[in-house]
PDB file of N, H, CA, C and O in Angstrom:
ATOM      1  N   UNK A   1       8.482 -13.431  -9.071  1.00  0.00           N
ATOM      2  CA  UNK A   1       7.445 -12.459  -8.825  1.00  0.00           C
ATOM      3  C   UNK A   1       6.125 -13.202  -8.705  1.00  0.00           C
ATOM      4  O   UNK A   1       5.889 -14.168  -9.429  1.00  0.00           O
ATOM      5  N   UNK A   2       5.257 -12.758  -7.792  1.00  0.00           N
ATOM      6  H   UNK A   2       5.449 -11.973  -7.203  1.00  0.00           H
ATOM      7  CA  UNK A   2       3.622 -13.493  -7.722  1.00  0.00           C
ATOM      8  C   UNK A   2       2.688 -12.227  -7.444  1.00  0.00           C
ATOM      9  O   UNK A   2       2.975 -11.237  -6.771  1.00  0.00           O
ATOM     10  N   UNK A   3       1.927 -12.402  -7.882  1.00  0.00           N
ATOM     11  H   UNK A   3       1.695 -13.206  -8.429  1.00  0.00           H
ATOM     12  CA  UNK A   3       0.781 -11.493  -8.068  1.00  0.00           C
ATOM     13  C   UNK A   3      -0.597 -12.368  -7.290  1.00  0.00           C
ATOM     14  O   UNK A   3      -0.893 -13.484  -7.719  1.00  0.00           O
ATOM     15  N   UNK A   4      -1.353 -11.763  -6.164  1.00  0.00           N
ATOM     16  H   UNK A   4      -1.113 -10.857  -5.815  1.00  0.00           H
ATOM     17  CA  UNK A   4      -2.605 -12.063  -5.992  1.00  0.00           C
ATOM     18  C   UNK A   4      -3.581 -11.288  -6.298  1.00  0.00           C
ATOM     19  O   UNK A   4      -3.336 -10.233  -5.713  1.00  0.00           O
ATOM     20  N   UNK A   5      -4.479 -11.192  -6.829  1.00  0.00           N
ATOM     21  H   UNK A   5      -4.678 -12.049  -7.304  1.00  0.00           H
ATOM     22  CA  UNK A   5      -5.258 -10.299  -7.495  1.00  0.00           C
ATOM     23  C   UNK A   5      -6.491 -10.379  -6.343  1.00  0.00           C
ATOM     24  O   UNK A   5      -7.075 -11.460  -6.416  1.00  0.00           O
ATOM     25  N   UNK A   6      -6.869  -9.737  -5.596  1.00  0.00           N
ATOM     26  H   UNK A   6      -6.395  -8.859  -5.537  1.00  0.00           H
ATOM     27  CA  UNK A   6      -8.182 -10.298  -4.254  1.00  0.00           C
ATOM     28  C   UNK A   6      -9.006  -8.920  -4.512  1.00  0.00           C
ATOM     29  O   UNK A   6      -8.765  -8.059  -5.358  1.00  0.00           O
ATOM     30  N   UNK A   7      -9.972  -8.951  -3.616  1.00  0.00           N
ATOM     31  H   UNK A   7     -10.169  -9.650  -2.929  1.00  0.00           H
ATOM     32  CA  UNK A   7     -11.049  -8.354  -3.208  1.00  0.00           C
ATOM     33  C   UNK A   7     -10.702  -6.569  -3.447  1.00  0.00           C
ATOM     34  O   UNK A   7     -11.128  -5.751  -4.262  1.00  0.00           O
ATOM     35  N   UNK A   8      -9.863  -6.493  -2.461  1.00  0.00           N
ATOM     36  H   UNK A   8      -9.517  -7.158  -1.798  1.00  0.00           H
ATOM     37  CA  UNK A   8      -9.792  -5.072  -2.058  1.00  0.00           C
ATOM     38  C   UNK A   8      -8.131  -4.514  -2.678  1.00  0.00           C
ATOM     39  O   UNK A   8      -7.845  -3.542  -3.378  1.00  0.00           O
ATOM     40  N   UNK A   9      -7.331  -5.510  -2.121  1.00  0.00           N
ATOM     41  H   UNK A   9      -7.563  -6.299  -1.552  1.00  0.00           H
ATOM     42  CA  UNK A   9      -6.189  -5.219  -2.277  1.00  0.00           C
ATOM     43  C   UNK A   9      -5.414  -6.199  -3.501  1.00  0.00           C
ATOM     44  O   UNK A   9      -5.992  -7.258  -3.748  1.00  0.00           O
ATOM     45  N   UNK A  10      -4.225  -5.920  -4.222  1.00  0.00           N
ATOM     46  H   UNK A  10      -3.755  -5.060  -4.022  1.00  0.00           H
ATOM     47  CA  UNK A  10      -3.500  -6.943  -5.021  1.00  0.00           C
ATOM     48  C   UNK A  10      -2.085  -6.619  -3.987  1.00  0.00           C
ATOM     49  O   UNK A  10      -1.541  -5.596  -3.570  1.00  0.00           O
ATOM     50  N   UNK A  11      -1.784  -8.504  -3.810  1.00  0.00           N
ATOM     51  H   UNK A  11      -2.226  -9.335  -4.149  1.00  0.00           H
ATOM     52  CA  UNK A  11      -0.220  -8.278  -3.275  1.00  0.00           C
ATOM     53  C   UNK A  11       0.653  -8.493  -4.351  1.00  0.00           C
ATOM     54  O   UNK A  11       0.443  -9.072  -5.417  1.00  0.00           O
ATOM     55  N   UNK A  12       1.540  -8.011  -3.973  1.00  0.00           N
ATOM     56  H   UNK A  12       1.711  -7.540  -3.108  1.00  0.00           H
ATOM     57  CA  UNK A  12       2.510  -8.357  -4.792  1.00  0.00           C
ATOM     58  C   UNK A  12       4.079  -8.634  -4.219  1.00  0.00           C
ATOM     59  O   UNK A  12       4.655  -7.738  -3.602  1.00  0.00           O
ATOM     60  N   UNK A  13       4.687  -9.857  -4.451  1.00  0.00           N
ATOM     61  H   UNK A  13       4.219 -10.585  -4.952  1.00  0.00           H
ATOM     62  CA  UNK A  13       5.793 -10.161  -3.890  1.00  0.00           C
ATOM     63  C   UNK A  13       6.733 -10.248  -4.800  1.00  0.00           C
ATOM     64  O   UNK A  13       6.372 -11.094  -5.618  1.00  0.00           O
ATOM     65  N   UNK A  14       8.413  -9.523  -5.258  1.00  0.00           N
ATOM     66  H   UNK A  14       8.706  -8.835  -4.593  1.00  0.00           H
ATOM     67  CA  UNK A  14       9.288 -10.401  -6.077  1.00  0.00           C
ATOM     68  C   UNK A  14      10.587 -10.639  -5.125  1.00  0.00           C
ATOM     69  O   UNK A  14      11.037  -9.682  -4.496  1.00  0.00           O
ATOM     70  N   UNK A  15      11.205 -11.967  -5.023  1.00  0.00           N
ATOM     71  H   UNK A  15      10.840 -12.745  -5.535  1.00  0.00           H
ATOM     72  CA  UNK A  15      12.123 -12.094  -4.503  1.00  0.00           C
ATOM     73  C   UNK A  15      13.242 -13.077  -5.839  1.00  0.00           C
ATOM     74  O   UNK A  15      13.116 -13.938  -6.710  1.00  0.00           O
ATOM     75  N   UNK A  16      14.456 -12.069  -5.113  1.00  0.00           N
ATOM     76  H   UNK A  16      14.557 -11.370  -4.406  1.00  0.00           H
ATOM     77  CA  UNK A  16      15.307 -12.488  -6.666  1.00  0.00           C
ATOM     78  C   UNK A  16      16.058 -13.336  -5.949  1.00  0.00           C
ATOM     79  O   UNK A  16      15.939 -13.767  -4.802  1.00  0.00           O
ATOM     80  N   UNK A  17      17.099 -13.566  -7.060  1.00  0.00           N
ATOM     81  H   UNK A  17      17.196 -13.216  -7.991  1.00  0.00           H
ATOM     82  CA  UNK A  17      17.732 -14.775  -6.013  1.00  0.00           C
ATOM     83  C   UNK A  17      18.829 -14.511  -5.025  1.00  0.00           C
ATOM     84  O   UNK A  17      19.406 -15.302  -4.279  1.00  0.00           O
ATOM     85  N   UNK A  18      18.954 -13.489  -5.155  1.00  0.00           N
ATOM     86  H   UNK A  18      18.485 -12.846  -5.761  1.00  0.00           H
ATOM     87  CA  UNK A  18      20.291 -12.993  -3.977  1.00  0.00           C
ATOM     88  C   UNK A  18      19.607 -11.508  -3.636  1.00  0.00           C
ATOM     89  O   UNK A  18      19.419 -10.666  -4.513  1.00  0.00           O
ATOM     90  N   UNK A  19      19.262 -11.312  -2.225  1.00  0.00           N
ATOM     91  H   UNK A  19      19.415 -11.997  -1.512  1.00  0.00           H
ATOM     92  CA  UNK A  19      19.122 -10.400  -2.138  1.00  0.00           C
ATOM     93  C   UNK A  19      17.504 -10.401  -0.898  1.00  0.00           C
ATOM     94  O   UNK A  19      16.948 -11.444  -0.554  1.00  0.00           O
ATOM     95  N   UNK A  20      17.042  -8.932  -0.428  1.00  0.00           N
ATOM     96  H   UNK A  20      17.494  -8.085  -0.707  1.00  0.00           H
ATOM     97  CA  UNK A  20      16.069  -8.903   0.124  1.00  0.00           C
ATOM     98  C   UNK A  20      14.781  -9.460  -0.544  1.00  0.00           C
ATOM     99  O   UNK A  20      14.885  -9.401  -1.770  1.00  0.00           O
ATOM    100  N   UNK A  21      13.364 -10.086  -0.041  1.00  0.00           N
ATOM    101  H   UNK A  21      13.279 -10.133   0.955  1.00  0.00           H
ATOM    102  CA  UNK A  21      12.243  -9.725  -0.914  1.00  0.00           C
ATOM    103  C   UNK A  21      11.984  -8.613  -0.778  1.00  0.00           C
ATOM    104  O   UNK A  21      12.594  -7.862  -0.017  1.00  0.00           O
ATOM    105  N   UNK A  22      11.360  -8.404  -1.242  1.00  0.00           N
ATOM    106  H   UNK A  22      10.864  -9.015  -1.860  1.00  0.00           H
ATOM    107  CA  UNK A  22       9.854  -6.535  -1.766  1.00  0.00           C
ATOM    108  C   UNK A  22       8.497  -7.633  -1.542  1.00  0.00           C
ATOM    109  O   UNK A  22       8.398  -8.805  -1.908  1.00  0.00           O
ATOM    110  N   UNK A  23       7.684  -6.915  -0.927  1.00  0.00           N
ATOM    111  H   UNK A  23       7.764  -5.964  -0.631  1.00  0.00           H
ATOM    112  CA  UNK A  23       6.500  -7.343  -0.778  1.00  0.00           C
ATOM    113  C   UNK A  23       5.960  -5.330  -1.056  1.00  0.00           C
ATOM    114  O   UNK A  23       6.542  -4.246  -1.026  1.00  0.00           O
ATOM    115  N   UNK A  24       4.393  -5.889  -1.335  1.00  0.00           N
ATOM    116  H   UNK A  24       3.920  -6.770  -1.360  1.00  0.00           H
ATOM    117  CA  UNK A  24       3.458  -3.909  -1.610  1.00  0.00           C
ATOM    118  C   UNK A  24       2.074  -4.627  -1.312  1.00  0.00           C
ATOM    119  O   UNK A  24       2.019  -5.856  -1.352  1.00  0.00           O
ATOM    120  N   UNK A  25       1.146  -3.991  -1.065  1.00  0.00           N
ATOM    121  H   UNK A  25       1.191  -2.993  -1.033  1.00  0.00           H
ATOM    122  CA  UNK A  25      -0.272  -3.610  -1.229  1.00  0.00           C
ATOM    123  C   UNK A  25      -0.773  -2.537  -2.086  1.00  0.00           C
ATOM    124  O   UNK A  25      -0.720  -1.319  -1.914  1.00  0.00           O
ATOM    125  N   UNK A  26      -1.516  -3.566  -3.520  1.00  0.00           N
ATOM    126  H   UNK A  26      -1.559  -4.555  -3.660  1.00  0.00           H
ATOM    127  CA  UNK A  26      -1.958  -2.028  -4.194  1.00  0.00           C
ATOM    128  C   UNK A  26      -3.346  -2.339  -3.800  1.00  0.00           C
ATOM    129  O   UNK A  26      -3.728  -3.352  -3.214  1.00  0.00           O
ATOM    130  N   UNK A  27      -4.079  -1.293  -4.214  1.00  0.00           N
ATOM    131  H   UNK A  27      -3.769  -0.470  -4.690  1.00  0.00           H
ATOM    132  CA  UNK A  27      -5.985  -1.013  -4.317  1.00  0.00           C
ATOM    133  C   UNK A  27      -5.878  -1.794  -5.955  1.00  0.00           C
ATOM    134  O   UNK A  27      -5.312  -1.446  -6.992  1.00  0.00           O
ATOM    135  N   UNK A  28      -6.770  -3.073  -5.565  1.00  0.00           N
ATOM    136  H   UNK A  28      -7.230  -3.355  -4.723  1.00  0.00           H
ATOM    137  CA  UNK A  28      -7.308  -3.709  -7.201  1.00  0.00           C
ATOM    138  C   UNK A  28      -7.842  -2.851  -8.049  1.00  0.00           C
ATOM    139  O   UNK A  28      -8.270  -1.920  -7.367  1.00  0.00           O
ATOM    140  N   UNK A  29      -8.001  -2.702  -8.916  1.00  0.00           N
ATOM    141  H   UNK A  29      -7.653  -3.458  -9.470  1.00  0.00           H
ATOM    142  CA  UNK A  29      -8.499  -1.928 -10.371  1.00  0.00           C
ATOM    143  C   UNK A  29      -9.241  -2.992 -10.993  1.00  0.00           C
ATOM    144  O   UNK A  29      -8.738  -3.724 -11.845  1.00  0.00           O
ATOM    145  N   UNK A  30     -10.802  -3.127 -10.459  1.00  0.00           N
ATOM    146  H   UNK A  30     -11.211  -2.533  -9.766  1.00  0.00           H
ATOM    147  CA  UNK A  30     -11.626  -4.556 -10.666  1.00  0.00           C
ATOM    148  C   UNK A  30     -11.846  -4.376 -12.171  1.00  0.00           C
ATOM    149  O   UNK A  30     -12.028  -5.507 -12.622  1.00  0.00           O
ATOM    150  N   UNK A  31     -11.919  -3.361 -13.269  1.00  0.00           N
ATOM    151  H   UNK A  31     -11.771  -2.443 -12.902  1.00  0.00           H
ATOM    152  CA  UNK A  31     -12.631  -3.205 -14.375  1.00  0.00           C
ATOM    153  C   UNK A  31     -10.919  -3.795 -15.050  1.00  0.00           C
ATOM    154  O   UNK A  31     -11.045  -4.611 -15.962  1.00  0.00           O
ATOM    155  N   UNK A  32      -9.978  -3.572 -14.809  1.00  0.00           N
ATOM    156  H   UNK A  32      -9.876  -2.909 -14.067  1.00  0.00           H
ATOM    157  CA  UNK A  32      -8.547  -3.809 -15.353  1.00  0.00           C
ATOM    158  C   UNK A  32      -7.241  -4.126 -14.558  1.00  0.00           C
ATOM    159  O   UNK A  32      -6.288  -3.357 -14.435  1.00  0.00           O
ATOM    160  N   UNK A  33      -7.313  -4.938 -14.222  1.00  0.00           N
ATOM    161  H   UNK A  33      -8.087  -5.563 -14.321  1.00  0.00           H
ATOM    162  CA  UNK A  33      -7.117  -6.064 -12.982  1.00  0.00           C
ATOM    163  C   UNK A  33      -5.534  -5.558 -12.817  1.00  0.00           C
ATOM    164  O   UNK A  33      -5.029  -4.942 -11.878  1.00  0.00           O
ATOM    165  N   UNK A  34      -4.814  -6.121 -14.289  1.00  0.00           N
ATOM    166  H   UNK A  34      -5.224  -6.621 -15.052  1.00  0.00           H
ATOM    167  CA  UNK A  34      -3.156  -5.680 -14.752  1.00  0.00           C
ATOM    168  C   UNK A  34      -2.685  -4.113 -14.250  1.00  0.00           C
ATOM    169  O   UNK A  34      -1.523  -3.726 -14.125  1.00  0.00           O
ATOM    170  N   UNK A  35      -4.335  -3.074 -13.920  1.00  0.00           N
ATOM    171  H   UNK A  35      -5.278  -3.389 -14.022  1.00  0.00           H
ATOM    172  CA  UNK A  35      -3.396  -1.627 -13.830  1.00  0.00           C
ATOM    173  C   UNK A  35      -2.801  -1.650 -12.569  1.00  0.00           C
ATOM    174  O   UNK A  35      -1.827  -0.906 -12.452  1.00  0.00           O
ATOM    175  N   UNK A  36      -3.052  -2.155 -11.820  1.00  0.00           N
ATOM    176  H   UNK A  36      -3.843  -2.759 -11.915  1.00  0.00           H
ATOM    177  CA  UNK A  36      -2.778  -1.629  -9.765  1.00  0.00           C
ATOM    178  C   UNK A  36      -1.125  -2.359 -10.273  1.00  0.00           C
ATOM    179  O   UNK A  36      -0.219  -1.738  -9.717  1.00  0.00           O
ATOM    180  N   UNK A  37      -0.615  -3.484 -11.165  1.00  0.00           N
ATOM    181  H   UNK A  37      -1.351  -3.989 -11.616  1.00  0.00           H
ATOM    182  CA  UNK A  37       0.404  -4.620 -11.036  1.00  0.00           C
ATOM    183  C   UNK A  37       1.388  -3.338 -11.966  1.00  0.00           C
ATOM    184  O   UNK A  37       2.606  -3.285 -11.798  1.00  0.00           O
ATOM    185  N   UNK A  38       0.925  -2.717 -12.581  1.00  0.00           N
ATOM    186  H   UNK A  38      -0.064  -2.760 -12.718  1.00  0.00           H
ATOM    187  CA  UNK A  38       1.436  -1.705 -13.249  1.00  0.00           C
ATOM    188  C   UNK A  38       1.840  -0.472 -12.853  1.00  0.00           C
ATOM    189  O   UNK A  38       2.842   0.208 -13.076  1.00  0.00           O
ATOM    190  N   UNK A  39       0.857  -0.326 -12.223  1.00  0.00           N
ATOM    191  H   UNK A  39       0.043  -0.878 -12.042  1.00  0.00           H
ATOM    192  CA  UNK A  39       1.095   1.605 -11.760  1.00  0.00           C
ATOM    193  C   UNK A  39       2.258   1.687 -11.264  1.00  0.00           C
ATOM    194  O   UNK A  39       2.690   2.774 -10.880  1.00  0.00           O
TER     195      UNK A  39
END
């Protein structure tokens, strides 16, 4: 799993080991960075 935490958006990618990746675009949560990786 990797987390970029940026400007506008947080990406987020997990790729397991067998199988498709998942990639998302959340809206950052600048005051609590962890909520958008959460919601």
């Amino acid at each position: 799993m990797a987390v970029d935490i940026g400007g506008t958006f947080t990406d987020v990618v997990l790729e397991p080991p067998v199988g498709p990746r998942y990639t998302t675009k959340l809206l950052t949560t600048h005051g609590h960075p962890g909520e958008a990786v959460l919601a």
